[in-house]
C-alpha positions in Angstrom: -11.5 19.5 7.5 -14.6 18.4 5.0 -13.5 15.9 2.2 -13.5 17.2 -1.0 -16.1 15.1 -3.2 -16.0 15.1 -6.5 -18.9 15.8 -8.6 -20.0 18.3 -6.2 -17.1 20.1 -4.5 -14.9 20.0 -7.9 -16.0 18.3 -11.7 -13.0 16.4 -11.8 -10.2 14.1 -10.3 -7.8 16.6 -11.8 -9.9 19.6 -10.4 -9.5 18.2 -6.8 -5.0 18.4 -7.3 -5.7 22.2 -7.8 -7.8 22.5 -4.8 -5.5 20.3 -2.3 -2.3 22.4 -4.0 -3.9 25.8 -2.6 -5.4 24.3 0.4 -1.8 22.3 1.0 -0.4 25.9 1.4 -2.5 26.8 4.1 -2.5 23.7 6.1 -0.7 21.2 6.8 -2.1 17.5 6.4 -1.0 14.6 8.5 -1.3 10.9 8.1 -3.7 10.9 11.3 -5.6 13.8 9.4 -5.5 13.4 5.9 -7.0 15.4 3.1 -9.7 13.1 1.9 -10.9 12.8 -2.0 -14.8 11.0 -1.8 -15.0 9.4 -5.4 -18.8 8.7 -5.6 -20.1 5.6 -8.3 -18.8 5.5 -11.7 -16.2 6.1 -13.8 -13.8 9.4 -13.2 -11.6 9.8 -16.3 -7.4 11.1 -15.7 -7.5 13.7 -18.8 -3.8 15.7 -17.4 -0.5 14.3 -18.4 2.4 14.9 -16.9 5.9 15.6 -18.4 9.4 13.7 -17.1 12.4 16.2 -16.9 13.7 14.4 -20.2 11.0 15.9 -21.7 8.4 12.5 -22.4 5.4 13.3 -21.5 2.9 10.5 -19.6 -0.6 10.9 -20.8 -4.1 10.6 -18.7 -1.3 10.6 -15.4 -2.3 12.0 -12.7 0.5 14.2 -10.9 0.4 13.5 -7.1 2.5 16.5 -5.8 1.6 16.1 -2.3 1.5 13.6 0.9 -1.0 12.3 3.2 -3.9 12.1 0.8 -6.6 9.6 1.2 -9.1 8.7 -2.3 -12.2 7.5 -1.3 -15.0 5.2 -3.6 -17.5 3.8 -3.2 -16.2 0.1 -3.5 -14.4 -1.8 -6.6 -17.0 -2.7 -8.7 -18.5 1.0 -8.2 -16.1 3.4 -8.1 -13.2 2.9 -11.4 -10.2 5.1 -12.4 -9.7 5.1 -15.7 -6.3 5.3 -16.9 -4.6 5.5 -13.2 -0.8 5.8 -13.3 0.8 7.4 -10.4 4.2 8.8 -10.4 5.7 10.4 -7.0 
């Protein structure tokens, strides 16, 4: 399996958990073959939120809905995630 880049393959961070959601459900990804996200230089912005079952809702989080993902940058002082906050 190709990594998904984004940029190029999908605009967004957030576009790429649509992508690996449909492609989850035809494969199945494994920690010794894991669906890889290639971040390239810059800044990629979280712009969903996601909503608790209380009903509070966590802006600019990004939902992680699925296991045995790898993101990739392009180093620490390259690649930045603005606003990360990962629930599982």
């Amino acid at each position: 399996m190709l990594p998904l880049r984004v940029g190029n393959d999908v605009a967004t961070i957030d576009d790429v958990m649509g992508v690996i959601e449909i492609l989850s459900s035809r494969r199945e990804y494994t920690k010794s073959n894991p669906c890889v996200v290639l971040l390239g230089k810059g800044e990629h912005q979280i712009n969903s939120s996601w909503t608790d079952p209380g009903g509070f809702e966590f802006a600019t989080t990004l939902g992680i809905t699925r296991s045995n993902i790898t993101f990739l940058g392009k180093g620490k002082d390259t690649t930045t995630i603005l606003e990360w906050i990962c629930y599982l």
